[in-house]
C-alpha positions as CSV (number, residue, x, y, z in Angstrom):
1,X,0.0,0.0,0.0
2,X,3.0,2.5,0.4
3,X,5.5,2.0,-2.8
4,X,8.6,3.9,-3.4
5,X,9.5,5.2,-7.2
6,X,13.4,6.3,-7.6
7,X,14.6,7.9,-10.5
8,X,17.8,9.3,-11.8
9,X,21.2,7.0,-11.7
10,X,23.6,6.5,-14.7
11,X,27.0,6.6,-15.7
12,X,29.5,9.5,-14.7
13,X,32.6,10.3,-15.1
14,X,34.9,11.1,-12.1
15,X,34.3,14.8,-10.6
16,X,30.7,14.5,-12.2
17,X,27.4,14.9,-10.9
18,X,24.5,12.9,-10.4
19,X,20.8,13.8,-8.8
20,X,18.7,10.6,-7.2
21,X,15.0,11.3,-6.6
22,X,12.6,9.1,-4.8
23,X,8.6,9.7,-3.9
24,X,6.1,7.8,-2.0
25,X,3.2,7.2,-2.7
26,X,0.2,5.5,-0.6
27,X,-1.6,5.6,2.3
28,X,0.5,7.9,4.0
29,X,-0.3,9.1,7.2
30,X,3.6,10.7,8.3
31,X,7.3,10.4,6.8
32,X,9.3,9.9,9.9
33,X,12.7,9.7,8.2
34,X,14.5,9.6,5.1
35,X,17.6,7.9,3.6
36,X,20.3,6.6,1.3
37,X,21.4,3.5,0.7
38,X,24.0,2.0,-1.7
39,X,25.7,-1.5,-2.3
40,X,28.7,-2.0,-4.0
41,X,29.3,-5.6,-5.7
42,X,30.3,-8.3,-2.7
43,X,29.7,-5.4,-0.4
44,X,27.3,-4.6,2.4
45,X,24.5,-2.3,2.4
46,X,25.7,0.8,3.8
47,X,23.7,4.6,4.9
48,X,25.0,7.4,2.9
49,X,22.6,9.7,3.8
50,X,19.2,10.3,6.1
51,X,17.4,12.9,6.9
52,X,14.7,13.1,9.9
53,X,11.3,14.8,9.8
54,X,13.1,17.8,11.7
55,X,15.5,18.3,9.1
56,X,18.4,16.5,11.1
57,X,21.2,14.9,8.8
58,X,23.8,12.6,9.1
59,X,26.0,11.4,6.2
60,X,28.5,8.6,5.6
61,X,32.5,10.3,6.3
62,X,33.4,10.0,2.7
63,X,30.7,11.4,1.0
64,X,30.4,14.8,3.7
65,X,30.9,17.9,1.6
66,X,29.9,16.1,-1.8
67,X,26.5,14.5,-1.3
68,X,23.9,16.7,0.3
69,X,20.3,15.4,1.1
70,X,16.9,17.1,1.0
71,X,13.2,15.9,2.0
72,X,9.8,17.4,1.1
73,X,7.4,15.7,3.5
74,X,4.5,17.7,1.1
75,X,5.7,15.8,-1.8
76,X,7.0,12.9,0.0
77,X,10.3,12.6,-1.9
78,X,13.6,12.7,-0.6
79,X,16.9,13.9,-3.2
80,X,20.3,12.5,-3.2
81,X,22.7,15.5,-4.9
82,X,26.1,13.9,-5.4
83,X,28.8,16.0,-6.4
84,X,32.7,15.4,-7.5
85,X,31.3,11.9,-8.1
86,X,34.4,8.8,-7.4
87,X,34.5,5.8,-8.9
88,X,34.3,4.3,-5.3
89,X,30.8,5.6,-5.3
90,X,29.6,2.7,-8.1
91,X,26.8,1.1,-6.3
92,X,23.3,0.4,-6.6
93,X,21.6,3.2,-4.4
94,X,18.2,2.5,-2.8
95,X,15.9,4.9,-0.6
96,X,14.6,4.4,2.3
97,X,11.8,6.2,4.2
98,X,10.6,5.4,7.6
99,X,6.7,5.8,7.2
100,X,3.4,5.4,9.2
101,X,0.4,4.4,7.5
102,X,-3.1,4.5,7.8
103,X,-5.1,1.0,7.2
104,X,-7.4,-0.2,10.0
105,X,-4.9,1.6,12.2
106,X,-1.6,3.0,12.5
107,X,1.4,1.5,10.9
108,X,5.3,2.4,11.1
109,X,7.4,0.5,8.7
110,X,11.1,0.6,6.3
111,X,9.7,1.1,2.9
112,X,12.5,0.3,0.3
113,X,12.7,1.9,-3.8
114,X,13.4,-0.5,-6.5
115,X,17.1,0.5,-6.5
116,X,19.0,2.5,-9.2
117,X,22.6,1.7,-11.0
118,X,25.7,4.8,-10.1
119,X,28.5,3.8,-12.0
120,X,31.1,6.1,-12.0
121,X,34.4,5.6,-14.5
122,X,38.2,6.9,-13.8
């Protein structure tokens, strides 16, 4: 009842930029939080970004001062901008949000997008 749709991805070059959206859609009572995920090949999931209905961030240490996150609670979609793009930031990069539904009652769950391919080339 709650799905979320990412969009944006592709193939870089190093020092480029790239622009991740994601929006929710559903029965959507409150967004509580916001977030980033990416997973390399034969890596773990990791948080790169999130972003908490009070506007509080927190970022993974290598990607502080190049990828900044934003949330519109009205629109319920989050944006990933990643500057000065590495190739150590290929991954497949998935959002996250942290959202209460209404169905019969009140429901907080992880919602997860579909994922979307970052490759970026030397």
């Amino acid at each position: 009842q709650v799905q979320l749709v990412e969009s944006g991805g592709g193939s870089v070059q190093a020092g480029g930029s790239l622009r991740l959206s994601c929006i929710a859609s559903g029965s959507i009572f409150r967004i509580n939080a916001m977030g980033w995920y990416r997973q390399a090949p034969g890596k773990e999931r990791e948080l790169v970004a999130e972003i908490t209905s009070n506007g509080s961030a927190k970022y993974l240490d290598s990607v502080k001062g190049r990828f900044t996150i934003s949330g519109d609670n009205a629109k319920r979609a989050v944006v990933l901008q990643m500057n000065s793009l590495k190739p150590e930031d290929t991954a497949v990069y998935y959002c996250k949000e942290t959202i209460t539904r209404m169905g019969g009652g009140f429901y907080t769950n992880d919602y997860w997008g579909q994922g979307t391919q970052v490759t970026v080339s030397s």
